[in-house]
N, C-alpha and C positions, 0 to 999 in steps of 0.2 A: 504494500500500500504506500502511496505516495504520500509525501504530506501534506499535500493539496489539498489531498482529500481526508483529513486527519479528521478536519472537524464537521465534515457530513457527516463519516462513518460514526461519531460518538452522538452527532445530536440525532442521529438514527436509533444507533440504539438506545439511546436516553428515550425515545419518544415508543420504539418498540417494546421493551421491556416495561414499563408502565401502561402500557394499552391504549397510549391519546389515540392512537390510530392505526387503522387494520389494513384500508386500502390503500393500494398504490395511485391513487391519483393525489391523493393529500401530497403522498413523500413524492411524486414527481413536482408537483406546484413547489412544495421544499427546497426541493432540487435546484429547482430555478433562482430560488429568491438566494438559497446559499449562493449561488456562481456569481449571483450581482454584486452577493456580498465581499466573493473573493477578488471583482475587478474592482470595490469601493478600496479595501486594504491591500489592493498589488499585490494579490497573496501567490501569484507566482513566480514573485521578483527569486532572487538567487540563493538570498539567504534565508529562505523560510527553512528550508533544506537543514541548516545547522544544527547541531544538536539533538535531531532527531522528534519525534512528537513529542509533545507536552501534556496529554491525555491519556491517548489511547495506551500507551504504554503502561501505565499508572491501573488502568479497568483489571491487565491481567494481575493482577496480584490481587482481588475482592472479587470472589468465589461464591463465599455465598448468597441467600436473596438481598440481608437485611444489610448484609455488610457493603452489598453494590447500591444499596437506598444512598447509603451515607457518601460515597464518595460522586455518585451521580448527582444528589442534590447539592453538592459544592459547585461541584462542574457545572451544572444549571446557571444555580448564581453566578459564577465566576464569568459565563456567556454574559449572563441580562448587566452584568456590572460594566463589559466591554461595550456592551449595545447603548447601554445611556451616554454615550460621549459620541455616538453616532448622529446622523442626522436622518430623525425621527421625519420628516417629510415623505422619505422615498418608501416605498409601500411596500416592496419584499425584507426592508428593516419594522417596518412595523408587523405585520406578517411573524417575522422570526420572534419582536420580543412576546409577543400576544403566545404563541405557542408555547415558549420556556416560561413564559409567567402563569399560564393554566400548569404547565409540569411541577416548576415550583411549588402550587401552590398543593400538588396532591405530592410532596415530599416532607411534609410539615417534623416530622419526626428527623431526619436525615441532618437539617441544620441545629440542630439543639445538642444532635449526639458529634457531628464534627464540632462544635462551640466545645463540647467538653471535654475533647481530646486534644483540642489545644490549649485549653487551661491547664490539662495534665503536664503539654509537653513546656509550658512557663514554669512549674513548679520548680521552687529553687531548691533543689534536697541534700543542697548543702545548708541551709538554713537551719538552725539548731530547733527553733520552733516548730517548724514543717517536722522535721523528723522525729519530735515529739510526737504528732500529731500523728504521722504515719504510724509508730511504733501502736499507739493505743488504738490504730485501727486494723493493725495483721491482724489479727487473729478473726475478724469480721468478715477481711476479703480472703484469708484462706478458705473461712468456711463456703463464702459463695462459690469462689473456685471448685471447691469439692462438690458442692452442691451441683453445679453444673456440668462437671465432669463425671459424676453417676449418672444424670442427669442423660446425657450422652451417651452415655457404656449403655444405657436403659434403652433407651431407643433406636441403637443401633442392634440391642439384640432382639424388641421384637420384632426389629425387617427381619431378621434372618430367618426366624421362626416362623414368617408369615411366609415367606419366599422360598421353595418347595424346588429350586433351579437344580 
């Protein structure tokens, strides 16, 4: 895949994977409005090329359903955040934002849980108080861990026992 087409193929599946839309005439009108958008940002100029994608690379590593919630509704934003410094006049950018702003708004969970994982990654645990605070809570998040880790083992064994392969 080129990466020209980095950011069809993601607000593809950003749009697929949530159900906005079934038929192919939505994501051809898509199509369209994305290409106007890639002759608005020269996005075939030389150096789009560098470094490689900025997204799609990011999706394979979030596997499961809820874990691709959270990193899709960033990438959502991260679009509508680019799109407001656009000029809202031309109508396949109004088009684009209307459609990541319905996605947004059915990923309400997704923004709350990345907010919280970068609070995690602020936390200074060098900070003597923080690590207070951590200490008086291991024993809380070991138990969720465990909790979820039988949790796990539990439903992974009754696929097997349901599953007769």
């Amino acid at each position: 895949m080129t990466c020209q087409t980095c950011n069809l193929f993601v607000l593809s599946v950003v749009m697929i994977y949530f159900g906005h839309f079934g038929n192919g005439l939505i994501l051809a009108q898509l199509q369209n409005d994305i290409d106007q958008l890639k002759a608005d940002f020269n996005s075939s100029h030389s150096d789009v090329a560098d470094g490689g994608p900025i997204f799609t690379e990011k999706l394979i590593n979030w596997t499961e359903r809820n874990e691709k919630r959270i990193i899709l509704s960033q990438i959502v934003s991260m679009y509508l955040e680019m799109l407001e410094n656009t000029d809202k006049s031309k109508a396949h950018v109004r088009h684009i934002s209307e459609e990541l702003y319905t996605l947004k708004n059915s990923l309400p969970d997704g923004l709350k849980k990345m907010k919280d994982l970068m609070d995690l990654a602020k936390l200074q645990m060098s900070d003597l108080k923080i690590q207070r605070k951590a200490v008086n809570e291991l024993f809380s998040v070991l138990q969720k861990l465990v909790e979820t880790s039988t949790s796990l083992k539990r439903k992974r064994s009754q696929s097997q026992r349901r599953c007769k392969c």
